[in-house]
C-alpha positions as CSV (number, residue, x, y, z in Angstrom):
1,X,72.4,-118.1,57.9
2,X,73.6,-114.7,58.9
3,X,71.3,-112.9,59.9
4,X,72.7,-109.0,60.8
5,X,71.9,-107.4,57.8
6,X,67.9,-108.4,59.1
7,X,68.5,-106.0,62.2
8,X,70.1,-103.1,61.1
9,X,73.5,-102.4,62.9
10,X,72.8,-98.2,62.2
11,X,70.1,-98.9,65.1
12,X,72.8,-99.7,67.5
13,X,73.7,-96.2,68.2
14,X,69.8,-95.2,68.7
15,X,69.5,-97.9,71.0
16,X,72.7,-96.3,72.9
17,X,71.5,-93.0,73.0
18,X,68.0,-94.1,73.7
19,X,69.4,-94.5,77.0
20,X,70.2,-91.9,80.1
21,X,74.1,-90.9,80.6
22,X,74.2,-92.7,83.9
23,X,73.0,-96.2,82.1
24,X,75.4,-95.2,79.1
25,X,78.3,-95.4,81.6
26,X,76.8,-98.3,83.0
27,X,76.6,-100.1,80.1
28,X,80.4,-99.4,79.2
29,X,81.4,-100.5,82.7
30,X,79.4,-103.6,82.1
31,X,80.8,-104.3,78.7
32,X,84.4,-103.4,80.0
33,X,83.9,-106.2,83.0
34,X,82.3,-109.0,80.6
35,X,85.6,-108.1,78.1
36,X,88.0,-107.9,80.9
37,X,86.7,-111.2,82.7
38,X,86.7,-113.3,79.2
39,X,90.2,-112.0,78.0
40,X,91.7,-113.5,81.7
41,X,89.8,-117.2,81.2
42,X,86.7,-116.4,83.1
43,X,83.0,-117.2,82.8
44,X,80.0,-115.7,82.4
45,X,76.3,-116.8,83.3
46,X,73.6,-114.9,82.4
47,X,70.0,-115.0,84.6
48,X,66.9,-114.6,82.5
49,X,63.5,-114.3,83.0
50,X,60.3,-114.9,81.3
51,X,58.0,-112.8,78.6
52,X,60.1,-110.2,77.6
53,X,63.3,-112.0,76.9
54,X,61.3,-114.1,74.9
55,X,59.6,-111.1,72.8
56,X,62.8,-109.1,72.3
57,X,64.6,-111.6,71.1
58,X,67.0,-111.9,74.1
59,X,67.0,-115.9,74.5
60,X,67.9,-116.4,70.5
61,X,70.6,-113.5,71.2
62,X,72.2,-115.6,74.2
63,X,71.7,-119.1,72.1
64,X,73.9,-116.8,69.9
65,X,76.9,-116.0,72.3
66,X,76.4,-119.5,73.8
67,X,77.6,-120.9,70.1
68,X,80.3,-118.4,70.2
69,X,81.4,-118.7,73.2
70,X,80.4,-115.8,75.0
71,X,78.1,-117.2,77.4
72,X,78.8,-120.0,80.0
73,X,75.7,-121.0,81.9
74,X,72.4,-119.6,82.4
75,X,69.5,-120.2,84.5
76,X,66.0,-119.2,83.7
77,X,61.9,-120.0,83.7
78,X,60.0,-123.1,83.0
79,X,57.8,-120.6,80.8
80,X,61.3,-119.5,78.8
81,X,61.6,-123.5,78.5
82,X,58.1,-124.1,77.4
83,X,58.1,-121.5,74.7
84,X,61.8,-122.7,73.4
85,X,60.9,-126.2,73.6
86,X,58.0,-124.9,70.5
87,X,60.6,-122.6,68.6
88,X,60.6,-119.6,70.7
89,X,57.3,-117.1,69.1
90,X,54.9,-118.7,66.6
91,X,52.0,-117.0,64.8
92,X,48.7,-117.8,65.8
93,X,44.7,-116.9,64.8
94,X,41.5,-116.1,67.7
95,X,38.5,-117.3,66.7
96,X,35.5,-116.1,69.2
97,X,35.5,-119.0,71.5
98,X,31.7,-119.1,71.6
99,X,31.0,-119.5,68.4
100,X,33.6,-122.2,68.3
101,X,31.2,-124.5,70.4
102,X,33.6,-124.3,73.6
103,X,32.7,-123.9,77.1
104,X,32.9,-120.2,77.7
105,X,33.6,-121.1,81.6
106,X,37.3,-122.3,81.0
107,X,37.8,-119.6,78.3
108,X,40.6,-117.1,79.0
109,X,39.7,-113.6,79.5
110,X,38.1,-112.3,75.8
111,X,36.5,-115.1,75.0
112,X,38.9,-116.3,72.5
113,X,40.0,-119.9,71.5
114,X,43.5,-119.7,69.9
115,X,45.2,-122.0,66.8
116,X,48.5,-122.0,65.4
117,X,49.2,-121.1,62.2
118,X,50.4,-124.4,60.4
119,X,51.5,-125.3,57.1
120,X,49.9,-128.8,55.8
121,X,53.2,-130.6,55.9
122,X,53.6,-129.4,59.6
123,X,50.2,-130.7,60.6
124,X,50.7,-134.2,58.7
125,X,54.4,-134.1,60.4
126,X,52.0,-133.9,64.1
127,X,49.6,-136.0,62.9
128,X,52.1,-138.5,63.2
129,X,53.3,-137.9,67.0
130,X,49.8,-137.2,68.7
131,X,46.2,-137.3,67.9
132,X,44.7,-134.2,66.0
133,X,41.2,-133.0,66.5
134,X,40.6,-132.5,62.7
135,X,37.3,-131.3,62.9
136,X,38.3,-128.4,65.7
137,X,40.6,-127.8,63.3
138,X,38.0,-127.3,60.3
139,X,35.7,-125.0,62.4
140,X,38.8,-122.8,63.3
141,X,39.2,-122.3,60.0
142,X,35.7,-121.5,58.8
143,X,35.2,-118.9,61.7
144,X,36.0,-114.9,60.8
145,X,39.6,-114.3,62.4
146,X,39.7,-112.0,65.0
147,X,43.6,-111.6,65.0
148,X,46.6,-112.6,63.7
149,X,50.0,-112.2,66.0
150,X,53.5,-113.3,66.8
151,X,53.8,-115.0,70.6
152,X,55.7,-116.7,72.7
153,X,55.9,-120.1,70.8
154,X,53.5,-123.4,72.3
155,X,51.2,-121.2,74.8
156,X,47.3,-121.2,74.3
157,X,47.3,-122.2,71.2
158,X,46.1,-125.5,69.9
159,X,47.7,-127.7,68.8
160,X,51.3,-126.7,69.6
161,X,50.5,-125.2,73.4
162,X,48.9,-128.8,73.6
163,X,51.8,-131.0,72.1
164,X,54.1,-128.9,74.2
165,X,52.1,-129.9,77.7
166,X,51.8,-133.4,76.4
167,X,55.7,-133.6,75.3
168,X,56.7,-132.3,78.6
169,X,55.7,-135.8,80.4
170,X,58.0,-137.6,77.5
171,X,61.0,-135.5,78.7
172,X,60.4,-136.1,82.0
173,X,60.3,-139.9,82.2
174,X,63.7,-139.7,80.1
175,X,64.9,-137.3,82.2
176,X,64.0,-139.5,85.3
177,X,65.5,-142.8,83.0
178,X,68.9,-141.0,83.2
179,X,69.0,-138.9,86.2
180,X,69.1,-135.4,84.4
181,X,67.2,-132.6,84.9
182,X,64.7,-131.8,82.3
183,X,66.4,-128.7,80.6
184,X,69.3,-131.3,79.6
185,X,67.1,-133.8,78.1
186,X,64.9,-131.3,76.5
187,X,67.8,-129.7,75.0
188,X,69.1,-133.0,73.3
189,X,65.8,-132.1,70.6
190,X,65.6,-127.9,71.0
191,X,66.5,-125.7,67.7
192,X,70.0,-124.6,67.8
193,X,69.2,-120.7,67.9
194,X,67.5,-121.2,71.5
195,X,69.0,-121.4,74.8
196,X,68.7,-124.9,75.5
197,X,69.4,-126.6,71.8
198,X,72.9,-123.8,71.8
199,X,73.8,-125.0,75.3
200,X,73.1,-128.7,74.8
201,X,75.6,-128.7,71.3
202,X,78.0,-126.8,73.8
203,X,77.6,-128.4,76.8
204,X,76.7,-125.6,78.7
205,X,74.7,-126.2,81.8
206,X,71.1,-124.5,81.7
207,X,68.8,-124.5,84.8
208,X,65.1,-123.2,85.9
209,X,65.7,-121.3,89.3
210,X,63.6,-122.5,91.6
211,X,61.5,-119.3,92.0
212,X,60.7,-119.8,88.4
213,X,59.2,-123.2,88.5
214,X,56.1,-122.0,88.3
215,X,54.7,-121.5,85.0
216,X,54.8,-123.0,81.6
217,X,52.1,-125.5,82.7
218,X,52.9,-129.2,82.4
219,X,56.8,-128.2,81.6
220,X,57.0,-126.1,85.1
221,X,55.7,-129.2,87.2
222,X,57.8,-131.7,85.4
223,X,60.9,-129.7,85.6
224,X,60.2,-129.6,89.3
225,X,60.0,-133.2,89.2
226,X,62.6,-133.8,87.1
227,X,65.6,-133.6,89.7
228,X,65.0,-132.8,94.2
229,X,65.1,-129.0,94.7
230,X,68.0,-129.5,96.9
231,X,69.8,-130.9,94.2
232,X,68.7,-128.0,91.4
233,X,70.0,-125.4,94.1
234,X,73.5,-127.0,94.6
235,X,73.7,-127.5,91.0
236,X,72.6,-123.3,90.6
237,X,75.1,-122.8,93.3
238,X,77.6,-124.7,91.6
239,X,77.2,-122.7,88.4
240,X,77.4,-119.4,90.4
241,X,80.6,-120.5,91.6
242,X,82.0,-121.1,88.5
243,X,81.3,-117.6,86.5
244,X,83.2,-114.2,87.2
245,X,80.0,-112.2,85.7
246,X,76.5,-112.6,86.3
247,X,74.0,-110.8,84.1
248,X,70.3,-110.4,85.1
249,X,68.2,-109.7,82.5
250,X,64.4,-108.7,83.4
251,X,64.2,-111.3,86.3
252,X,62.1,-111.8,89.6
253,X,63.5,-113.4,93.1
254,X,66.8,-114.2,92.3
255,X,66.8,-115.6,95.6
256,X,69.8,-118.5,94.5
257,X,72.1,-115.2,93.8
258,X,71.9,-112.9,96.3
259,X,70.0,-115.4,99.4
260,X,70.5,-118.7,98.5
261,X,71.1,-121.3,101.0
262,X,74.6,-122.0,99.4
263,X,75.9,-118.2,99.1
264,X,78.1,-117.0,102.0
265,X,78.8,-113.0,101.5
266,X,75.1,-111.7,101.5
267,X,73.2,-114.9,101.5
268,X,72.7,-117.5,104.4
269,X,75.2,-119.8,103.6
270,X,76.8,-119.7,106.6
271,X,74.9,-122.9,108.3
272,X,75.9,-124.9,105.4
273,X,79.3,-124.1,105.3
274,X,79.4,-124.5,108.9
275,X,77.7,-128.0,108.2
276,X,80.3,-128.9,105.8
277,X,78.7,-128.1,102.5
278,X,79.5,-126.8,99.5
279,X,79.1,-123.2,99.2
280,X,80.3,-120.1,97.1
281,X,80.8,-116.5,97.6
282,X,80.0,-113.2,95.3
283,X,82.6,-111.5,97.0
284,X,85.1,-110.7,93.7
285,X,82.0,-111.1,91.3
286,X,80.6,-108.4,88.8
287,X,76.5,-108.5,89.3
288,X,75.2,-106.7,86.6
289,X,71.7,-106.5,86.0
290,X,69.2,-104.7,82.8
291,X,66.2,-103.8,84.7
292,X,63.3,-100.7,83.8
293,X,63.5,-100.1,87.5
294,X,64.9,-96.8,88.5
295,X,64.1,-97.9,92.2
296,X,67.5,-100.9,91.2
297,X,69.8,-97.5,90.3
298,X,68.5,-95.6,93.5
299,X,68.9,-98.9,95.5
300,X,72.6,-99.2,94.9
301,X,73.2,-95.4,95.1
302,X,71.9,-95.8,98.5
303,X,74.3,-98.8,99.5
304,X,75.7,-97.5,102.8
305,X,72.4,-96.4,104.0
306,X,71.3,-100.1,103.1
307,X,74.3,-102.0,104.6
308,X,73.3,-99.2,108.2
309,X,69.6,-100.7,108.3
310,X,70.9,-104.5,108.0
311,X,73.3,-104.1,110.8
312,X,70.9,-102.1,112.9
313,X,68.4,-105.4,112.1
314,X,65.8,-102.6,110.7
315,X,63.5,-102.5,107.4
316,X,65.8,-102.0,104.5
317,X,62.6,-100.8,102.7
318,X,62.0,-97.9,105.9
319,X,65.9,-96.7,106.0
320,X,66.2,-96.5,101.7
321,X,62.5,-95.0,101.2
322,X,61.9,-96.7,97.9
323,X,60.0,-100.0,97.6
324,X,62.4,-102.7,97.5
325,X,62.4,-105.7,95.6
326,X,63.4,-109.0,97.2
327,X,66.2,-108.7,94.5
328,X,67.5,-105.6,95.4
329,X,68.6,-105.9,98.7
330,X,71.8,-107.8,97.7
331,X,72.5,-106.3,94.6
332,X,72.6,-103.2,96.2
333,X,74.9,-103.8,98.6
334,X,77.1,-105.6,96.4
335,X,80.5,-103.8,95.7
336,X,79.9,-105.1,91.9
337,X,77.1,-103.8,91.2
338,X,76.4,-102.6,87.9
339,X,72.9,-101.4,87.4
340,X,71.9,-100.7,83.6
341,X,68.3,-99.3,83.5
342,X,67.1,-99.6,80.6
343,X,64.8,-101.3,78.2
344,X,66.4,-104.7,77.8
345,X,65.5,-105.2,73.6
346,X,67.5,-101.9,73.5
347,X,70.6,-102.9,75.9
348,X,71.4,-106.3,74.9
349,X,72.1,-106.1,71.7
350,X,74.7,-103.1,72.7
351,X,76.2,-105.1,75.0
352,X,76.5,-108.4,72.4
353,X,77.9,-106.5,69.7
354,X,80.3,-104.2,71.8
355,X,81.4,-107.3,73.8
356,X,81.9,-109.3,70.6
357,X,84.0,-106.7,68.8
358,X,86.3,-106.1,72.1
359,X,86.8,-109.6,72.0
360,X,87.2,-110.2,68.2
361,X,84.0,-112.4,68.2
362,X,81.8,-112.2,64.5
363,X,78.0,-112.9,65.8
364,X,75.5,-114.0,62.8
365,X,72.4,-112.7,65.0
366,X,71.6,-109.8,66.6
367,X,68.3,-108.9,68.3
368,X,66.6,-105.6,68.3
369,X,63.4,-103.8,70.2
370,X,60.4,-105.1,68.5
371,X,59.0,-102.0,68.4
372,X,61.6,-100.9,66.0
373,X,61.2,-102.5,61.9
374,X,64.6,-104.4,62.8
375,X,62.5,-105.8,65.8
376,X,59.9,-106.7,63.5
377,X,61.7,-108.7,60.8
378,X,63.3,-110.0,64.1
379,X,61.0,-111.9,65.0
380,X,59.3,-112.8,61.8
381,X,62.4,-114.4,61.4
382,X,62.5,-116.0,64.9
383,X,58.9,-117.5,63.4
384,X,60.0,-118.8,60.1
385,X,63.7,-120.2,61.3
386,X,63.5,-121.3,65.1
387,X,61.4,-124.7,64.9
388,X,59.7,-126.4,67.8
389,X,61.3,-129.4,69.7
390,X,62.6,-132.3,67.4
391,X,61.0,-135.3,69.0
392,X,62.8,-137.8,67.3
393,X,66.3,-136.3,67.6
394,X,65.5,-135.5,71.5
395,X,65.0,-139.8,71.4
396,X,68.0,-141.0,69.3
397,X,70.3,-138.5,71.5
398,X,70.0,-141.2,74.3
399,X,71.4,-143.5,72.7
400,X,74.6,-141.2,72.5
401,X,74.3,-140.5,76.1
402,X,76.7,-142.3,78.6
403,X,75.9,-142.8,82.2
């Protein structure tokens, strides 16, 4: 289904001017660098964190220009996988957690128990994978509502946030079975408009960095022990190596980028190289990252002054005067750099749509701010279309698979 005419393309151009001049020209520089690198063969990977990417729509847009070709790899958090591997946002109700009968003592903060809105279908569908508590269920119902909202999908909610901690050990033993890392496996069963079902019909690699591990409950721990962590960072490393652009979008500790153990031109690859390993270099790559952050703009602005404290051996944070980031200290010396500061639900779909038209790419989705109506009916549609992990289809795919 094409789903543009949801979004409003007319927002575009608010989005753009939304924006200062200096992250205006940024932006252009970016687009002109993605354009530029995919016209000449190359690769792009794109580096995403958690929450926001999730709420803005950001993962379903790269699931988009992973189908069209647009994107090449990415790496992300276990919480991005936990809420794809549950179709991205769902809807859910808060009943008061009290009345509910439930030990206020392992209660989040509030008070609140959460449910996922079902349909009866989807609950009998469950019923037949995992064991419902049908009476929890019945006094959910029967309490006053506090709330009704849109989330990241398979969270606190019950049942999904459950079925999603208790699918996470079913991907992991096939994951062990076959010597894969989770993200590939899980992908055999994800919906087609997230990362990791896009990627998987693609063959696109997708990886948690290993900063990111932590989170998304059972999925975080068994993604960790899905494949050694010295075996997830030469795979990273591996997928650095092979993309020209690399675009960070609202992520922490990118240590695997800009300080990995693999990463020769500002990270501490040397010992390994010198070892005989495999390592890469940024040196001729286009870093460009969508961060709120003016302290990222300042940062770069400030790259000489940066690159004097390093060689002098002092406090990067003391020479620049602006808090730094552990992020920051590469990217800003990095000769390209391209910071975009801005609001990312507002930047990427800019950057998707003028990308797609320079290259003569038609996308069928394209996200939006979600405080914006086209934002809205977004992610209502995100609700309604993206579906949770098919259990079944994850199973039969391993059949398919060859060792």
């Amino acid at each position: 289904m094409d789903t543009r005419n949801l979004f409003g393309l007319s927002q575009l151009e608010n989005f753009r001017s939304s924006l200062d001049e200096r992250s205006r020209s940024s932006l252009a520089e970016a687009v002109t660098r993605i354009i530029d690198a995919k016209k000449h063969g190359g690769r792009v990977m794109v580096v995403t964190g958690s929450g926001p990417n999730i709420h803005e729509g950001v993962t379903t847009l790269i699931a988009e220009l992973i189908r069209v070709g647009l994107v090449d790899a990415v790496s992300t958090s276990s919480a991005v996988i936990s809420h794809e591997m549950a179709g991205s946002l769902d809807r859910v109700f808060r009943v008061d957690a009290q009345a509910l009968g439930m030990d206020l003592a392992k209660m989040p903060r509030g008070d609140v128990f959460e449910f996922t809105c079902m349909t009866d279908d989807e609950i009998s569908a469950l019923k037949r994978e995992m064991p419902l508590d049908e009476e929890l269920l019945a006094r959910g119902e029967s309490l006053p509502h506090q709330n009704e909202i849109i989330k990241a999908a398979g969270n606190m909610a019950y049942p999904m946030g459950l079925r999603t901690e208790r699918l996470a050990h079913k991907v992991l033993a096939l994951a062990r079975m076959y010597g894969l890392p989770f993200e590939t496996v899980a992908g055999w069963g994800c919906d087609e408009h997230t990362m990791l079902g896009a990627a998987a019909k693609r063959g696109v690699p997708v990886l948690v960095t290993i900063p990111q591990l932590v989170g998304g409950g059972a999925v975080g721990m068994s993604i960790g022990d899905s494949i050694p962590v010295s075996e997830r960072s030469m795979r990273i490393s591996r997928m650095l190596a092979s993309c020209d652009v690399i675009i960070e979008s609202a992520v922490a500790l990118t240590q695997e980028i800009h300080d990995g153990p693999f990463e020769c031109y500002t990270g501490h690859g040397i010992w390994a190289w010198w070892s005989g390993q495999n390592t890469y270099n940024l040196r001729d790559k286009t870093l460009i990252r969508i961060d709120l952050d003016e302290n990222l703009r300042r940062a770069v602005e400030l790259n000489a002054k940066v690159q004097e404290a390093i060689d002098k051996g002092l406090p990067k944070t003391k020479a620049a005067k602006i808090p730094f980031r552990m992020e920051m200290s590469a990217f800003a010396r990095h000769e390209g750099s391209v910071p975009v500061v801005g609001d990312i639900g507002k930047v990427w779909p800019v950057i998707a749509h003028d990308v797609a038209e320079g290259l003569g790419v038609e996308l069928e989705f394209l996200s939006a701010s979600q405080d914006t109506p086209e934002g809205s009916a977004m992610r209502e549609w995100i609700v309604e279309n993206v579906r949770p992990l098919d259990r079944e289809k994850m199973i039969a795919h391993t059949k398919e698979y060859s060792i």
